[in-house]
C-alpha positions as YAML, in Angstrom:
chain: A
units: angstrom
residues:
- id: 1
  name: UNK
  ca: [118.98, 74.71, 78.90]
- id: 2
  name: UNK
  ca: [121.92, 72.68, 79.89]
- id: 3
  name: UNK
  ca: [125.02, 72.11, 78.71]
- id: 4
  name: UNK
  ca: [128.67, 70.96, 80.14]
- id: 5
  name: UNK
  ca: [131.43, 73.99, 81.18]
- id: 6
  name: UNK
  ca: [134.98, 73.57, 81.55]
- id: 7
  name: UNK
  ca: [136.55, 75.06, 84.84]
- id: 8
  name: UNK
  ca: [139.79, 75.61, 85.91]
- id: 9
  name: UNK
  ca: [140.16, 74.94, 89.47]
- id: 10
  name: UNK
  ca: [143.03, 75.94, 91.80]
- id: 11
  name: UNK
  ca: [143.24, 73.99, 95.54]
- id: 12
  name: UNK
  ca: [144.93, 75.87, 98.51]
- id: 13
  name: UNK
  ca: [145.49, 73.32, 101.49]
- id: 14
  name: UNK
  ca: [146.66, 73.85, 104.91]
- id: 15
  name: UNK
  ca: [146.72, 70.89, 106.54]
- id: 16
  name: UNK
  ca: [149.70, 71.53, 109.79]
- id: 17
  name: UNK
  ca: [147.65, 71.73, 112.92]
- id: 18
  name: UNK
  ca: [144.36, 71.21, 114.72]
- id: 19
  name: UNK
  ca: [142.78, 73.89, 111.75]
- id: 20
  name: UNK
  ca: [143.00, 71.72, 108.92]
- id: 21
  name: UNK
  ca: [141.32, 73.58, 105.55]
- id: 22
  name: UNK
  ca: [140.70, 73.24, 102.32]
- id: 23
  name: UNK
  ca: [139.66, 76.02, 99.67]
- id: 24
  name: UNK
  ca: [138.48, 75.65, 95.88]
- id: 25
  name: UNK
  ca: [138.55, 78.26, 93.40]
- id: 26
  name: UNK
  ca: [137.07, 77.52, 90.28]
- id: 27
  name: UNK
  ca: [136.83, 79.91, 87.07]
- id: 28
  name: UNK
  ca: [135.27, 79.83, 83.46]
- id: 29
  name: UNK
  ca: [133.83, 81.84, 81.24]
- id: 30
  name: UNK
  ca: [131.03, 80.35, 79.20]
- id: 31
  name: UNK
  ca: [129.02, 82.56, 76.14]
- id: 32
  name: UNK
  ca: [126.12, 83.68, 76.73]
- id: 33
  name: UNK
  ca: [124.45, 83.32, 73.71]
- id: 34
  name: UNK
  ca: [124.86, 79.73, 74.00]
- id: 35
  name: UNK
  ca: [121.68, 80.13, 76.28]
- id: 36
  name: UNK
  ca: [119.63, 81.94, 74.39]
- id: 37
  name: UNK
  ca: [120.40, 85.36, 76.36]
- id: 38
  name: UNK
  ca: [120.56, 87.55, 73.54]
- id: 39
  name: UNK
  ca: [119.13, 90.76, 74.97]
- id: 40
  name: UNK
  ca: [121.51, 93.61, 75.03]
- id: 41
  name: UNK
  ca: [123.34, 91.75, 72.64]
- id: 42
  name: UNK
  ca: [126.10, 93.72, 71.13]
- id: 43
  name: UNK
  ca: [126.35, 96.52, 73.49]
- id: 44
  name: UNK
  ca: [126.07, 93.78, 76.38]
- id: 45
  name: UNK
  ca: [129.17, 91.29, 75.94]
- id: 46
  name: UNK
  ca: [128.51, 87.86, 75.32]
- id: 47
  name: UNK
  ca: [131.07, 86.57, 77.51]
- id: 48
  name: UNK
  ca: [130.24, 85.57, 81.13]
- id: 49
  name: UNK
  ca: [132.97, 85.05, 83.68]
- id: 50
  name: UNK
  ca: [132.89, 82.80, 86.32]
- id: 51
  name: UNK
  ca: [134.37, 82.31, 89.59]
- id: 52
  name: UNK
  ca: [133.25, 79.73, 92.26]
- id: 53
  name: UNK
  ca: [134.69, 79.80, 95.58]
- id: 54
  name: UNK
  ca: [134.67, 77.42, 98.77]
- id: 55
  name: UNK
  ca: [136.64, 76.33, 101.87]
- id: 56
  name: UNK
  ca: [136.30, 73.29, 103.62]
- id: 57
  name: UNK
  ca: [137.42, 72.93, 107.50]
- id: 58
  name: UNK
  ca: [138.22, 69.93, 109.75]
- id: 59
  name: UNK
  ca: [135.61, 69.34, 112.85]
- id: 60
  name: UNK
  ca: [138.18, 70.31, 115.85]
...
């Protein structure tokens, strides 16, 4: 199943220099039961929390 999340997403540069970066963090928290992954369900909490993280560096 697919469907479309909303993210937050947070960008830390540091660009001064020869080590130029860039790092993403991106969080959510999407329901579980939206997707049909009831087991558990209510001792197991249907909220999942997200958090997506990535940097990004300039070739010296």
């Amino acid at each position: 199943m697919t469907r479309p999340i909303s993210l937050d997403v947070e960008v830390a540069r540091k660009l001064a220099g020869t080590n130029q970066r860039v790092g993403f963090k991106a969080t959510g928290v999407i329901n579980r039961l939206d997707f049909g992954m009831n087991s558990g369900y209510p001792l197991i909490s249907d909220a999942i929390h997200l958090t997506v993280t990535t940097e990004a560096a300039a070739e010296p």
